[in-house]
N, C-alpha and C positions, 0 to 999 in steps of 0.2 A: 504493500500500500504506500510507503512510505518513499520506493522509488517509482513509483506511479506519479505522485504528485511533485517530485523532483525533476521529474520531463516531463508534466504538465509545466511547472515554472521557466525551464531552460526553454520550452517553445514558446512562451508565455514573452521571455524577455529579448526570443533572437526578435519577437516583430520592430517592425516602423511604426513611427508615430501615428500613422494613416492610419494601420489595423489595428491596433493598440486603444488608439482614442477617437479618428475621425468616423471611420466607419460603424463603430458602435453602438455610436453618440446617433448618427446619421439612422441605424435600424430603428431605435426605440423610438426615436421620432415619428421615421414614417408608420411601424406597427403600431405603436399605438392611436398614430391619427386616424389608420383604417380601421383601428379596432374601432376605435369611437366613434366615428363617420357608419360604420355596420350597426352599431351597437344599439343607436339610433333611430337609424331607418327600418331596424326590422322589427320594430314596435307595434309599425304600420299594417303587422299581418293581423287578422280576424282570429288567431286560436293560439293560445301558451304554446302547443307543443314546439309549431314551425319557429317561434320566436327563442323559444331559450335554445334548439338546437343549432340555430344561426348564429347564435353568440357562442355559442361552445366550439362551434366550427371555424368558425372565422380566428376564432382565438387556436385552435390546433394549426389553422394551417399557416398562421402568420408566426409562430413559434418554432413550424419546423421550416420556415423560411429563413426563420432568423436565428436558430440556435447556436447556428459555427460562427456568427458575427458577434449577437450582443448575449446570446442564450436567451433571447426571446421573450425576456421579462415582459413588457407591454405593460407592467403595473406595478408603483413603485413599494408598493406590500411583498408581491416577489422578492423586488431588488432588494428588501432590506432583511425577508427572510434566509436569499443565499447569501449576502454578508457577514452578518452576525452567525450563518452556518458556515461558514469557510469558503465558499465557493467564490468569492472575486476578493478583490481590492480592493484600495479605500477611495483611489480614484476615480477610476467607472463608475463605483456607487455615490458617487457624489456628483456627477456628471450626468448620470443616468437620469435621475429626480425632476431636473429642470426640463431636460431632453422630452421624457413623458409628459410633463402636466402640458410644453406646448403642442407635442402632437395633438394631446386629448381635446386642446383650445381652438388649435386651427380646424382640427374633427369639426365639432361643435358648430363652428364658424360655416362649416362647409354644409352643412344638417340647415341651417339658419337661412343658407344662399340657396338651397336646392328645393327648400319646400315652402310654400306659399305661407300667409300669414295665418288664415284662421286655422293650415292643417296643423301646422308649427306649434300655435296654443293647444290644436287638439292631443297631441300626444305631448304637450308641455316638453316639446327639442327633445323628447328620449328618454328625459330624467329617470333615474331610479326611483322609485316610489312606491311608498309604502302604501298596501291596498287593506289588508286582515278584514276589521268587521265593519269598513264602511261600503253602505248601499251605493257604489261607486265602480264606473268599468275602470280598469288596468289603463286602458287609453284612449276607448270611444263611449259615446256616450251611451251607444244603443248597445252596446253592451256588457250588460249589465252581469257582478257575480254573485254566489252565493254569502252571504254573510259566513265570517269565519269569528268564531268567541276571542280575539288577541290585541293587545297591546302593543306600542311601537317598544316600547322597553323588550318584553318578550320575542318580538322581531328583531330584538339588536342580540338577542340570546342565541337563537335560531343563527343569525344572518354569522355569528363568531363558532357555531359550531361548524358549520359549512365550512367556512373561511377557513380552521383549520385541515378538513377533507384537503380543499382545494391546492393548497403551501403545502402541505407535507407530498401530497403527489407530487407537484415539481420537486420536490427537493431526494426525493424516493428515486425519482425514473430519471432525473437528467443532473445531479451533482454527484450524487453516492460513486465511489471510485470502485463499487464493486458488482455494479452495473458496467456491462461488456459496450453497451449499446446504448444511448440515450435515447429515449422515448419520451421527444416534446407534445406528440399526439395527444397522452395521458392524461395531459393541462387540459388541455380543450374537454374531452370527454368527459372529466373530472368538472367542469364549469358546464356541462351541460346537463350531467346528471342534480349536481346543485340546486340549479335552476331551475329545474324540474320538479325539484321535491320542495321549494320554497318560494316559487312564483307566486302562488295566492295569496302568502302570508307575510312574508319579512320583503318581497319586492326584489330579492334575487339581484341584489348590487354587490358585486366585490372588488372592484373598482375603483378605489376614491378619486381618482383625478379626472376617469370620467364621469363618474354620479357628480361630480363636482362642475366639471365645464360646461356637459350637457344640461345640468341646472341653472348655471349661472344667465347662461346664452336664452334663457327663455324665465328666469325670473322666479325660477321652482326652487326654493329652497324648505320645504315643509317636512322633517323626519331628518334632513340628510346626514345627521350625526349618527342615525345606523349604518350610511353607507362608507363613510369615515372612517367613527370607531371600531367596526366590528372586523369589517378587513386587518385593519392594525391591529389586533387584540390577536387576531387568528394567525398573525405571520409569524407574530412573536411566540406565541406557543408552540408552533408547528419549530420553529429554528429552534427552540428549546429541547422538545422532543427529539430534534435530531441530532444537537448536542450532547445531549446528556443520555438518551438510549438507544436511538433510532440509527444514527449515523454509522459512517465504515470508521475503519478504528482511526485514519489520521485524523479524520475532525470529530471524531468524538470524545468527550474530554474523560469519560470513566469507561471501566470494564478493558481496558486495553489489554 
């Protein structure tokens, strides 16, 4: 393990500044503008299912687009759970952060440009939102769901269990040095089954920097510290977990 990540660092350090920083920098921008820009627009469909697998998908396939460049974060909750798990630098990770929230803004921007004004209010630019037990559709008017008995407190419960599911798979399939094979698919799938099981209730954000653009861009700020805190509550556990039991033995800090 230990000369694994010793020629992970010597190929690490023969790069160029390009590959090293510009290129990186360069992925997580454009993945996560199209995540957000996708994220958005597929809101626009008539039925949960088509919608949360469009986000699941779109997020695998822009992950296994980007994973030999930036590993595909697209959310700075990722970025900070393969940090704090040993998987980057302090650089990228601090470079990453700013890289994401503009993708996620000029997303947003482009959500705002593309869809006319009352449709734009109709699904409030995309936001993440919180639905549970009000007599309220997801994002049209006519359609209408069933009442669920919950609270947005209990959707930030929900939304940080999930969030962990979601961080420990990447950090499971595409950091662990004892993984032969990185499997960024996993992400996705892993965000679609999520979604799936918490669209009606907690609103299926884990995202904060797009729950946060696509909110801003249309004025929707109502719940959004579910979409916030819960993601970051869940990355931080999931990197713990993999510190402390989860992980292959060079980054895990007991049981060596």
């Amino acid at each position: 393990m230990v000369g694994q990540r010793e020629q992970e660092e010597e190929e690490y350090d023969d790069l160029g500044f390009w590959e090293k920083i510009v290129q990186p920098i360069c992925a997580e921008f454009t993945g996560t503008f199209f995540l957000a820009y996708a994220s958005a627009m597929c809101v626009t469909s008539t039925a949960v299912l088509p919608i949360c697998i469009a986000q699941g998908f779109v997020t695998a396939a822009l992950c296994i687009a980007f994973i030999n460049i930036s590993g595909g974060h697209l959310n700075p909750c990722v970025t900070l759970s393969v940090w704090l798990s040993g998987g980057m630098k302090i650089l990228p990770f601090i470079l990453y952060l700013p890289s994401q929230f503009l993708g996620a803004l000029v997303g947003a921007v482009f959500v705002r440009a593309s869809v006319l004004e009352n449709s734009f209010n109709e699904i409030f630019g995309g936001a993440s939102k919180f639905r549970g037990n009000r007599m309220i559709s997801p994002y049209n008017e006519w359609e209408l769901i069933n009442t669920w008995d919950t609270t947005p407190v209990l959707g930030l419960i929900i939304n940080v269990i999930v969030s962990i599911v979601i961080f420990t798979t990447y950090l499971q399939c595409n950091i662990d040095n004892r993984r032969p094979v990185k499997l960024p698919i996993m992400y996705g799938f892993a965000i679609t089954a999520c979604s799936l099981a918490t669209y009606v209730t907690s609103g299926a954000g884990f995202n904060p920097v797009v729950s946060l653009c696509n909110g801003m861009l249309a004025g929707y700020f109502d719940d959004l510290y579910v979409y916030i805190v819960a993601p970051i509550c869940g990355c931080l556990v999931s990197a713990a977990f993999f510190r402390l039991l989860l992980g292959d033995e060079d980054k895990r800090f007991f049981g060596k």
